[in-house]
C-alpha positions in Angstrom: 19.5 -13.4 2.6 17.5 -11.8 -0.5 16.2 -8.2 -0.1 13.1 -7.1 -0.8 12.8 -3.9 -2.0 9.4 -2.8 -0.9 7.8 0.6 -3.3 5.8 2.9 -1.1 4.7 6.8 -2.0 6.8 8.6 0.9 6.0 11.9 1.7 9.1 14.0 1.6 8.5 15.8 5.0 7.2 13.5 8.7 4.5 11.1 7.7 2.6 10.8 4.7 -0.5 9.3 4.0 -1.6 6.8 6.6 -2.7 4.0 4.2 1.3 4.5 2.4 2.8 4.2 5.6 0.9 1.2 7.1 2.9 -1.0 4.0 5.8 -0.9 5.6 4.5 -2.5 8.8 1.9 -5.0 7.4 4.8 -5.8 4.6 7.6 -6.2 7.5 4.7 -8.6 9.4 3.9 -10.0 7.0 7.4 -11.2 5.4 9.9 -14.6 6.1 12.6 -12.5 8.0 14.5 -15.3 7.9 14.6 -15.6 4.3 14.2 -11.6 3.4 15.5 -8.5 4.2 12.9 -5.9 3.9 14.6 -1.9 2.2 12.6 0.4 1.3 12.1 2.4 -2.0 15.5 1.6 -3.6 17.1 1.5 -7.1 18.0 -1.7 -9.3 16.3 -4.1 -6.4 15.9 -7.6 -8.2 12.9 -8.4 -5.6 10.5 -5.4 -6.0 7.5 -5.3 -4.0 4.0 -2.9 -4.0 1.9 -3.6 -1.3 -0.8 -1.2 0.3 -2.3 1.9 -2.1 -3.5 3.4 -5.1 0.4 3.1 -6.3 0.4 0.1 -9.5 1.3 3.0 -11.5 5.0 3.1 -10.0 5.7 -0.5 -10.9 8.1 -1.7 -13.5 8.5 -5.1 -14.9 8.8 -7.7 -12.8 7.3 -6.1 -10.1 5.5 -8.1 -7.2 1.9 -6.7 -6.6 0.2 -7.6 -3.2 -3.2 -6.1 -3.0 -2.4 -2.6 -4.3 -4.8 -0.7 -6.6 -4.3 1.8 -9.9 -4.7 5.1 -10.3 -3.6 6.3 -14.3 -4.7 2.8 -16.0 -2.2 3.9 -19.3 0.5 3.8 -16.9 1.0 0.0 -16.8 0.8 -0.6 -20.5 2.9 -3.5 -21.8 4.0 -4.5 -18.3 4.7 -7.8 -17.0 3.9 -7.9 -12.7 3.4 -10.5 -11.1 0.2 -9.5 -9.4 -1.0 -11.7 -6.6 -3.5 -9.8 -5.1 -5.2 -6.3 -6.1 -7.3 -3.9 -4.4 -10.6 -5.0 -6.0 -12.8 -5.7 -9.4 -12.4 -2.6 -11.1 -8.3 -2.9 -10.8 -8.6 -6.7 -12.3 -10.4 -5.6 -15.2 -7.7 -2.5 -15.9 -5.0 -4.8 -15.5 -7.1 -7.7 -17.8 -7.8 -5.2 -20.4 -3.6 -4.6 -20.8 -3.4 -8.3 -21.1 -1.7 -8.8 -17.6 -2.9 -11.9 -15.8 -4.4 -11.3 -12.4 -5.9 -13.3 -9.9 -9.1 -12.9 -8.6 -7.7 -12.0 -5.0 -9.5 -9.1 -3.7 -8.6 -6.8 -0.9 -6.5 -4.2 0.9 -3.7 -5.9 3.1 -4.3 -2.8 5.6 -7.3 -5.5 6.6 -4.9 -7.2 8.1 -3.9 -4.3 10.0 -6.2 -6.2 13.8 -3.4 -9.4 13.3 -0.3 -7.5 13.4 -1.4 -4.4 16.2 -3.7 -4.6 19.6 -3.8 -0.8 20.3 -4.4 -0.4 24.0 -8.3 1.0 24.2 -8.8 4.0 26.5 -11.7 3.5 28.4 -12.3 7.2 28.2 -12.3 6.9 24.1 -15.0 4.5 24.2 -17.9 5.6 22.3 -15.5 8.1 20.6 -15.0 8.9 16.3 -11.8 9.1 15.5 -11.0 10.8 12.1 -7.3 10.0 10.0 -7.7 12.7 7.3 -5.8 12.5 3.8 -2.1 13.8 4.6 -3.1 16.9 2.0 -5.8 17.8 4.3 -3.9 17.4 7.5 -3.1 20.9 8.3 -6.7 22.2 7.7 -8.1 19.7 10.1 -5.0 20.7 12.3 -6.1 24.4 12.4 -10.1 23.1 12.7 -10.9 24.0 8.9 -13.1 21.5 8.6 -15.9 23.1 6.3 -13.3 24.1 3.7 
């Protein structure tokens, strides 16, 4: 069995961002676990994998890109990926304009998020926002510092 050696941004203490975290479980849905073993930010992986976030700045050659997107555009200068999806236009272009081939697949794969997970709906929630705030800004709306 091959590993897959899927590259996420972990937050060093309990759980990060919410988008980082959901590419572990859309990527472990998602994947042939009778062909794959999914690990998770390792060293010298042949099979390396970015799936969900702003995060095509971490990759290295060869990488495997599934619908990620870029946040430092000099960073993936005179890379070779093998990009099958991307996060969206402005993404293809970056990548286009380093002369790395790209597809024009567009999208998030946390979209796929309602195929994988049936929350069970509160009837009492109905009607109801709810609010998933960046990981740096958890604490504030923790403590109700919303207008800060």
């Amino acid at each position: 069995m091959k590993e897959v050696n899927l590259v996420y941004y972990k937050y060093n203490e309990g759980y990060g961002n919410f988008g980082d975290e959901l590419s572990k479980f859309i990527t472990y849905s998602l994947i042939n676990k009778e062909k794959y073993k999914l690990v998770y930010n390792q060293e010298n992986k042949n099979i390396n994998l970015i799936c969900i976030g702003s995060y095509l700045q971490k990759s290295k050659d060869n990488y495997y890109i599934f619908g990620s997107g870029i946040r430092t555009p000099e960073s993936i200068k005179n890379k070779k990926l093998n990009i099958y999806a991307i996060r969206g236009s402005l993404t293809k272009e970056i990548l286009e304009n380093n002369d790395i081939k790209c597809p024009k697949i567009y999208g998030d794969p946390a979209l796929l998020l309602p195929l994988f997970y049936k929350p069970k709906l509160l009837p009492r929630l109905k009607n109801k926002i709810g609010i998933i705030p960046h990981f740096l800004q958890y604490y504030k709306f923790k403590r109700h510092e919303f207008n800060t």
